[in-house]
C-alpha positions in Angstrom: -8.5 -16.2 21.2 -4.8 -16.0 21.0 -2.8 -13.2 19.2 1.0 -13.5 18.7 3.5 -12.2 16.0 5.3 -15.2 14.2 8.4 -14.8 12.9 8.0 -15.1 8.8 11.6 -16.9 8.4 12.2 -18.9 11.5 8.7 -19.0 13.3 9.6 -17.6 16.4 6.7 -16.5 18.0 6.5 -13.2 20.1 4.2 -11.4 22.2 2.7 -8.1 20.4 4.1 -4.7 22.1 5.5 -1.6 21.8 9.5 -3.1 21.7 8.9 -5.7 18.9 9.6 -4.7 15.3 11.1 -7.5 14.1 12.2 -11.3 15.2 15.6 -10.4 17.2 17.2 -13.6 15.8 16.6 -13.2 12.0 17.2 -9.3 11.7 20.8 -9.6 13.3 21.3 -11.3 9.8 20.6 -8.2 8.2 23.0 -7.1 5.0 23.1 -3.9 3.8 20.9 -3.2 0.7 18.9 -5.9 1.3 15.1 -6.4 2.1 14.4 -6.5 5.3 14.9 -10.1 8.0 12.4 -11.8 10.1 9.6 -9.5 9.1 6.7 -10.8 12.1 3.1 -11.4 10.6 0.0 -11.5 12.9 -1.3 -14.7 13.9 -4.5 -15.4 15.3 -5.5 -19.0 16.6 -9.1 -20.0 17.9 -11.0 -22.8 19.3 -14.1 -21.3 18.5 -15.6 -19.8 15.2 -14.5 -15.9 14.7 -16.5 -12.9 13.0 -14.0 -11.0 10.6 -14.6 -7.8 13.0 -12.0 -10.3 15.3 -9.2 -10.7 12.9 -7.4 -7.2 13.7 -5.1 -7.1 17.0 -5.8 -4.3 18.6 -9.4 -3.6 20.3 -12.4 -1.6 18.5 -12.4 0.8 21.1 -9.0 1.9 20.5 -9.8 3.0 16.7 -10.7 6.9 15.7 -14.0 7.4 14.5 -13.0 8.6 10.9 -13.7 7.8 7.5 -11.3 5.0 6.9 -11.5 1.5 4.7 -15.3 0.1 3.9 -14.4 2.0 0.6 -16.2 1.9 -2.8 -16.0 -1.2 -5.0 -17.6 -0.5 -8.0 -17.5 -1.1 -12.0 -17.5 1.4 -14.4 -19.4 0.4 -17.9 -16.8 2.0 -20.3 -13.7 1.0 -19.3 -13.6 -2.3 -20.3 -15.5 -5.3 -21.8 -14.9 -7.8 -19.2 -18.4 -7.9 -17.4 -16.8 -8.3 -13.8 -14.2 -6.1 -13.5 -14.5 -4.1 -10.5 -12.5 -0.9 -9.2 -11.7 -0.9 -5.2 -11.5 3.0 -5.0 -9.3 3.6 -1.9 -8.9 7.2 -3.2 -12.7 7.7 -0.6 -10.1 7.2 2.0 -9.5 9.6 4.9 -6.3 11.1 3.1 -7.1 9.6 -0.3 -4.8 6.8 -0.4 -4.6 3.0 0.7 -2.0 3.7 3.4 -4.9 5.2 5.7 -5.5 1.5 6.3 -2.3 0.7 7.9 -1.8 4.2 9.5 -5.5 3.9 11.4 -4.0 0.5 13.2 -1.1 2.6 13.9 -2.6 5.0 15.5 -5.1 2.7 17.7 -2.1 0.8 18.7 -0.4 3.8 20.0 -3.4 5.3 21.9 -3.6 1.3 23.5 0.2 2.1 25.0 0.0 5.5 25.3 2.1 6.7 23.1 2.3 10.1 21.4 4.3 10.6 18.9 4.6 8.0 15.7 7.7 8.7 12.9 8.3 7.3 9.5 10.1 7.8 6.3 7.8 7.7 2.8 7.7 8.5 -0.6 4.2 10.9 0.4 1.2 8.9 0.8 2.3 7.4 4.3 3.7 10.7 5.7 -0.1 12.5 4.4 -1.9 9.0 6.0 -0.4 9.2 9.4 -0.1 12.9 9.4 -3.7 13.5 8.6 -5.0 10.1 10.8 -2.4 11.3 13.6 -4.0 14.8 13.3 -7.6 12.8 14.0 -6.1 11.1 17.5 -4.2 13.6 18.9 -0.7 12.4 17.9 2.4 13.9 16.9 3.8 12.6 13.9 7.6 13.1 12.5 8.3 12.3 8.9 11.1 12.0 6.4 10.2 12.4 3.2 12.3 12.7 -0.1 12.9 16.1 -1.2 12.0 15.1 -4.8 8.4 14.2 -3.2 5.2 15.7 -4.6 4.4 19.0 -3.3 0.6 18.2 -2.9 1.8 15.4 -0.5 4.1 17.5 1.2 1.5 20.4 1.6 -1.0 17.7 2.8 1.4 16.2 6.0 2.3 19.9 6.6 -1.3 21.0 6.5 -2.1 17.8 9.1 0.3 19.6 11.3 3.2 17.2 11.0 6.5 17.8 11.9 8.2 17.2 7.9 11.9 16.3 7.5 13.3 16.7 3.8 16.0 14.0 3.1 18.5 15.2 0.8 18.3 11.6 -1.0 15.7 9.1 -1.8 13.3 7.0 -0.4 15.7 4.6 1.1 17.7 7.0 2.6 15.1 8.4 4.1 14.1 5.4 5.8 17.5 4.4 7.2 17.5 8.2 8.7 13.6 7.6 10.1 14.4 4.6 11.8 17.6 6.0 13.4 16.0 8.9 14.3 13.0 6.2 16.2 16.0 4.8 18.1 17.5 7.6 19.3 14.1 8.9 20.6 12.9 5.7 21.2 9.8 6.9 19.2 7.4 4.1 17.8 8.2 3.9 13.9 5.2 3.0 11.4 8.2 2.1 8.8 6.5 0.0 6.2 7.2 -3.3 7.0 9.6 -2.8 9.7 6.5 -1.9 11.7 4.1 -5.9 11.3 0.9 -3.8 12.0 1.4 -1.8 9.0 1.4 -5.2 6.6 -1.6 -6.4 9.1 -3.9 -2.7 8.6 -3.3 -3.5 4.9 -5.0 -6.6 4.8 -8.4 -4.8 5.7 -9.2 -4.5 2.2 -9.2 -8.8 1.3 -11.9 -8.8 4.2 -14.1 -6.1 2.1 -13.6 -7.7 -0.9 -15.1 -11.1 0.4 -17.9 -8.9 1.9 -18.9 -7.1 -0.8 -18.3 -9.7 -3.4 -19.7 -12.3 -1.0 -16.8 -14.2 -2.2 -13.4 -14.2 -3.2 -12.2 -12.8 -6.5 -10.8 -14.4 -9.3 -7.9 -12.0 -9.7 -6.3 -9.1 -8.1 -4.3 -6.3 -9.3 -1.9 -4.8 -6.9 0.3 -1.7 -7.5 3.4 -3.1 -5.5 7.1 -1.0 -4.6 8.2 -1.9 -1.3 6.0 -5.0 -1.3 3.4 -4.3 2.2 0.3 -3.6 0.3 0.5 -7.1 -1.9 1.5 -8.4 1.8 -1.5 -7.2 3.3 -4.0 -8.3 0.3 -2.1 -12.4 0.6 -2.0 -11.7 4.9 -6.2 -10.8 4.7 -7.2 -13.9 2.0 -5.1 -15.9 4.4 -7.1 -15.4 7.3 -10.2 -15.8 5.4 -9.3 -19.5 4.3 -7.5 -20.3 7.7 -10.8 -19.8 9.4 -13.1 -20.9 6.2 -14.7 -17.8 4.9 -13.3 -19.0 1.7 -12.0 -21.7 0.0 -9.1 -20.6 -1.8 -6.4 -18.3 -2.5 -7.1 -15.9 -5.7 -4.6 -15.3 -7.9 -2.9 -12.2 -6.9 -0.6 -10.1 -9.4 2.1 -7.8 -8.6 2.3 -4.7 -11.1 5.8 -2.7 -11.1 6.8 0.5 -12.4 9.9 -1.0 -15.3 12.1 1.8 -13.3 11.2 0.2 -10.4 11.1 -4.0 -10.7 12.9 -5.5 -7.7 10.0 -8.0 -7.0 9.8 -8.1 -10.6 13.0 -9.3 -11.1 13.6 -11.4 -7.8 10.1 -13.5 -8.9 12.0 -14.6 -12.2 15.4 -14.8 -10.5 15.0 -15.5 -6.8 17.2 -13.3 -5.4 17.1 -9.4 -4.6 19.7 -6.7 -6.7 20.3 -3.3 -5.5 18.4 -1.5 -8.2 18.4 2.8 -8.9 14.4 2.8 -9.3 13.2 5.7 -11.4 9.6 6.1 -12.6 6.9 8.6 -12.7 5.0 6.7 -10.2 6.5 7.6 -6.8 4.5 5.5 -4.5 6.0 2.6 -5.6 9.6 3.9 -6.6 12.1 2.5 -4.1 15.4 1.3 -5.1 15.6 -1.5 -2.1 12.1 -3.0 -1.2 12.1 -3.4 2.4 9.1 -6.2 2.3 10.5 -7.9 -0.3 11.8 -11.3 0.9 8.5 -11.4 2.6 6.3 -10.5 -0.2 8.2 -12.7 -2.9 7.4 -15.7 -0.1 4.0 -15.1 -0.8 4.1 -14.8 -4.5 5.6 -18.2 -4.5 3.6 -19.8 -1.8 0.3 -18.7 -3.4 1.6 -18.6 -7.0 1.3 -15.2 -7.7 2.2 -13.5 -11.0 4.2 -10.3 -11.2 4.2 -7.9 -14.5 6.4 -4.8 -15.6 4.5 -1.5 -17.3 6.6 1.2 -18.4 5.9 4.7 -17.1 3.8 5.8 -20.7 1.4 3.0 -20.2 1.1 4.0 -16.3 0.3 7.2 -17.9 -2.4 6.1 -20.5 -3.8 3.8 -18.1 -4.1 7.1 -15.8 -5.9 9.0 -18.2 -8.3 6.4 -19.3 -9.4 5.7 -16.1 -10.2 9.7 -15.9 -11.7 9.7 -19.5 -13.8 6.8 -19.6 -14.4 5.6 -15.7 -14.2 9.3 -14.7 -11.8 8.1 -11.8 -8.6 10.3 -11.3 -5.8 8.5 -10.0 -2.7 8.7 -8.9 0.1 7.2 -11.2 0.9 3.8 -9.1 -2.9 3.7 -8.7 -3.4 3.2 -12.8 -0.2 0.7 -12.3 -2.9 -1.6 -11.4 -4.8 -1.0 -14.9 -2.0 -0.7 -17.1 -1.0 -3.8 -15.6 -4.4 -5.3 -16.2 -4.8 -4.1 -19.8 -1.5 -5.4 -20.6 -2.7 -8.9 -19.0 -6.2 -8.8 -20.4 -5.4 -11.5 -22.9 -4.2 -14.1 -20.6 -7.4 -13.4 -18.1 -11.0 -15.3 -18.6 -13.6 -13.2 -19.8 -15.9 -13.9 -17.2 -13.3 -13.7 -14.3 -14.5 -11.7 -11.0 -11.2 -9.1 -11.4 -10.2 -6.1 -9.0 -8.4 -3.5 -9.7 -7.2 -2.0 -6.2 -6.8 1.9 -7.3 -4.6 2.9 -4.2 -4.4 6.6 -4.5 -6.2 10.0 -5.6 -5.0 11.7 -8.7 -4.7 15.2 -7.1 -1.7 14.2 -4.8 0.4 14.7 -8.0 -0.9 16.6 -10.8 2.8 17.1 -12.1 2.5 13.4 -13.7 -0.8 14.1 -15.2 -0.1 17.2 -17.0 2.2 15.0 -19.3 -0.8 13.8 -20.5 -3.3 16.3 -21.0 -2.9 19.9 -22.4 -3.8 23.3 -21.4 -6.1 26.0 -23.3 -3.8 27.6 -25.3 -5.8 31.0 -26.1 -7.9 32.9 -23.6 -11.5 34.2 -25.1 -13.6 37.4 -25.1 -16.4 36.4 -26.7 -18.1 33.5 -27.9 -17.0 34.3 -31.3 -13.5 34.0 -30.3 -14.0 30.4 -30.2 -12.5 28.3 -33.0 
């Protein structure tokens, strides 16, 4: 079998190592504030049938023996009325959060070429991923995160043992200060998106969907900010049909923050803005989405839908899922609820939908105190009670 990266604009292909980001023709187009040019996708091409097990890059033996992917899909009998609506619970991951999925490809990619130390900018859940699956193989890893990012996040990298950077700025800036950082050092980056293996580690969950599902679904709910989770979900479903696990491509939906609605925006429009993102969901707050030209490709290849929720019904949808599924979730976790609950209309009722809940509720407990409240008086006695 033969493994190359393609070039996503021009179709340049390239051979996978260490000094390939992205296609050296289309990035020297590059504008500032601006998605990202000639992101490289994995291809795989085969004259012989494949088991999925084949459809990742880098060898099994390269891979830590943690607790990563194969996570829960499961339905919960109060949330909703619609009989097949199933929740992908991603918060079972190593670090709780979705991003374990790219960070473990990562990690076996650097162990293949030896290298030791990995660096990238995020918002939290990708500096905790790679810190904690880093911490599993033996690697350094050097993050720059936000100084407005949660603390649990930031006491989870430094509890991993990473080396953690604060940026005096946001999540962009951050990046743009990761990746010259990787330069300088010539250190490998796991910049979402910038790095293809982190779209291609993402993808892992379409493959467990088919499994466990024995099928493809209807519909999927994605929470989507810089654009490489949705990537991965469309990059897994597209290896399934290329090599005929399935038949077709399910409809895929892209749920943004309204403070944070590039891919929003550039679906109706077709073009990218510069926009100041603000919303109480931080994993997918980012002013520039650096997958974006690549994920809006996808969106309108595959005809994809895209829908805004404010930050209230992120939220609600939060503290339903707590109340009646008795999941905790992060905020751009619920996105994909809110969003599905705002959409439940449109859907058939017997539709096979997923909701992919992308992170655990404890990695910010400052966004879920807005909506629950705190005992007010402290008791002696049982009599004290009102």
């Amino acid at each position: 079998m033969k493994i190359i990266y393609k070039c996503s604009q021009c179709n340049s292909e390239y051979e996978i190592k260490p000094e390939i980001m992205l296609c050296p023709i289309c990035s020297k187009d590059q504008k500032p504030n601006e998605p990202l040019r000639g992101i490289l996708e994995v291809v795989y091409s085969s004259d012989s049938s494949l088991e999925m097990d084949d459809l990742f890059p880098i060898e099994k033996k390269w891979f830590p023996k943690i607790p990563v992917g194969n996570t829960p899909l499961w339905q919960s009998e109060n949330l909703s009325d619609f009989p097949n609506l199933y929740l992908k619970d991603d918060t079972h991951n190593l670090t709780g959060s979705y991003k374990d999925r790219a960070s473990i490809l990562v990690a076996a990619f650097a162990r293949k070429y030896g290298i030791k130390e990995i660096v990238l900018a995020s918002t939290g859940n990708a500096a905790s991923s790679m810190a904690g699956v880093g911490a599993a193989c033996g690697l350094d890893i050097t993050i720059f995160l936000p100084k407005t990012a949660p603390k649990a996040k930031m006491v989870q990298s430094l509890q991993y043992g990473a080396k953690v950077i604060s940026v005096d700025g946001n999540y962009d800036k951050a990046f743009d200060l990761s990746l010259e950082y990787s330069k300088k050092f010539n250190l490998l980056s796991r910049n979402t998106a910038y790095n293809p293996l982190t779209i291609e580690g993402k993808k892992s969950v379409s493959l467990e969907l088919f499994q466990q599902l024995e099928n493809a679904p209807d519909y999927v709910f994605v929470p989507v900010g810089d654009g490489v989770i949705i990537s991965g979900v469309y990059k897994g479903f597209k290896d399934l049909v290329q090599f005929g696990f399935i038949e077709k491509m399910p409809t895929i939906i892209a749920v943004q923050a309204e403070g944070s609605n590039a891919i929003y925006k550039a679906l109706e429009s077709g073009k990218f803005e510069p926009i100041e993102s603000q919303t109480v969901a931080d994993s997918i707050a980012v002013d520039i989405p650096r997958n974006g030209y690549y994920a809006l490709q996808q969106l309108q290849k595959y005809n994809g839908k895209s829908i805004m929720v404010s930050d209230d019904e992120i939220l609600s949808a939060q503290k339903q899922l707590s109340e009646k599924a008795g999941l905790f979730s992060e905020p751009a976790a619920a996105s994909s609820y809110a969003g599905f609950l705002k959409m439940k209309d449109e859907l058939p009722k017997d539709a096979n939908i997923v909701l992919l809940i992308t992170g655990n509720g404890l990695k910010d407990i400052d966004a879920a105190m807005k909506k629950i409240k705190f005992p007010e008086k402290h008791i002696n006695s049982i009599e004290d009670i009102e």
